[in-house]
Each structure stands twice: as structure tokens, then as C-alpha cells.
N, C-alpha and C positions, 0 to 999 in steps of 0.2 A: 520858771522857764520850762519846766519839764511835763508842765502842763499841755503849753502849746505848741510844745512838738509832739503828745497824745492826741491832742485837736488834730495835728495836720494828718497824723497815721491812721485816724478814726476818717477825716475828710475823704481819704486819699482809697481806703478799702470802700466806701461809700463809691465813690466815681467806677473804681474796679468793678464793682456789684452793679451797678446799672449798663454799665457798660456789659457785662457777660450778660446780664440779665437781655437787654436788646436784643444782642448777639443769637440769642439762644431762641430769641421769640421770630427772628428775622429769617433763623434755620425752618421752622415752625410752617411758615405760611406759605404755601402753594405759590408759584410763578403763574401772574397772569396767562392766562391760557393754555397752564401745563397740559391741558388733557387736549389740546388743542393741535392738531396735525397741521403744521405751518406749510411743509411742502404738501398735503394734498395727495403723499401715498396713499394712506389709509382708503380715502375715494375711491381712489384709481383701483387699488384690492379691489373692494367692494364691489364696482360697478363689474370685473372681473368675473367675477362668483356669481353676480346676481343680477339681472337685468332687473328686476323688479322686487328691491330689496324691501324689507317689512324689519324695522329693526324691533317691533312688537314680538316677530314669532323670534319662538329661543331657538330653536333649529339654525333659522338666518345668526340669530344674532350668536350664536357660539360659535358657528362653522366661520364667521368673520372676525371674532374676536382673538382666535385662533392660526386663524390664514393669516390675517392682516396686521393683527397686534401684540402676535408672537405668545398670544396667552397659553395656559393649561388649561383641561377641560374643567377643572374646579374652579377655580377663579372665572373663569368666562362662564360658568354657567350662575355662578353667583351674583359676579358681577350684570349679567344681561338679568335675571330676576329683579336686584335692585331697579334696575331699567325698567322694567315695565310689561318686560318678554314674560310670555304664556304659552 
């Protein structure tokens, strides 16, 4: 008998463990369109700043990164390099 109540506390840590393990991977993965501006601030900044935005030049794209997205000049200049900015 004292087997299969070791079965059920080995079953039962098994469920625990997938269970935190999901949990843990669900924390993990970005929200559909996290980088995504739903209301359309972000724009609205931009078109502010820049009639004729180039998000290519790092000049535009840190002075918006900055204005609009609340960054530091390290992060938005890294972050806009990642990008593509020159």
C-alpha cells in the first residue's frame, strides 16, 4: 500500500512541475503586439517632431525614441542601431 500512495506523490509533483513549468514559459513570451502603440500616441509624438520622419536616420529615430517612448539616450541609441538607423 505504501507504494501507491509514492505513485500518487511522484504523480502529483509531476502535475506541479508542468504546471510551474507552463506558468514560467507563458511569463516568457511577449504579448501579441507588445511593441505595438494600440492608442496611436507614439504617431501622434512623431508626426509632432517630424513632418518627414526617416526612422533610418539615428538622429530622428533617438530624438523619438526619447520624446515619444520615454527612452534614455543609451537604450534609444541602441535600440534605433538594432533598427537599421545610421
Amino acid at each position: 500500500m505504501s507504494g501507491g500512495s509514492l505513485g500518487g506523490a511522484t504523480n502529483m509533483r509531476s502535475i506541479i512541475a508542468i504546471v510551474l513549468s507552463a506558468a514560467a514559459l507563458a511569463s516568457c513570451t511577449p504579448e501579441s503586439g507588445s511593441n505595438a502603440d494600440v492608442t496611436g500616441s507614439i504617431d501622434n509624438c512623431v508626426r509632432k517632431l517630424f513632418s518627414q520622419y526617416n526612422p533610418k536616420d539615428k538622429k530622428q529615430c533617438v530624438a523619438v525614441c526619447i520624446a515619444c517612448e520615454r527612452g534614455v539616450m543609451t537604450t534609444c541609441s541602441t535600440a534605433c542601431t538594432l533598427r537599421g538607423a545610421q
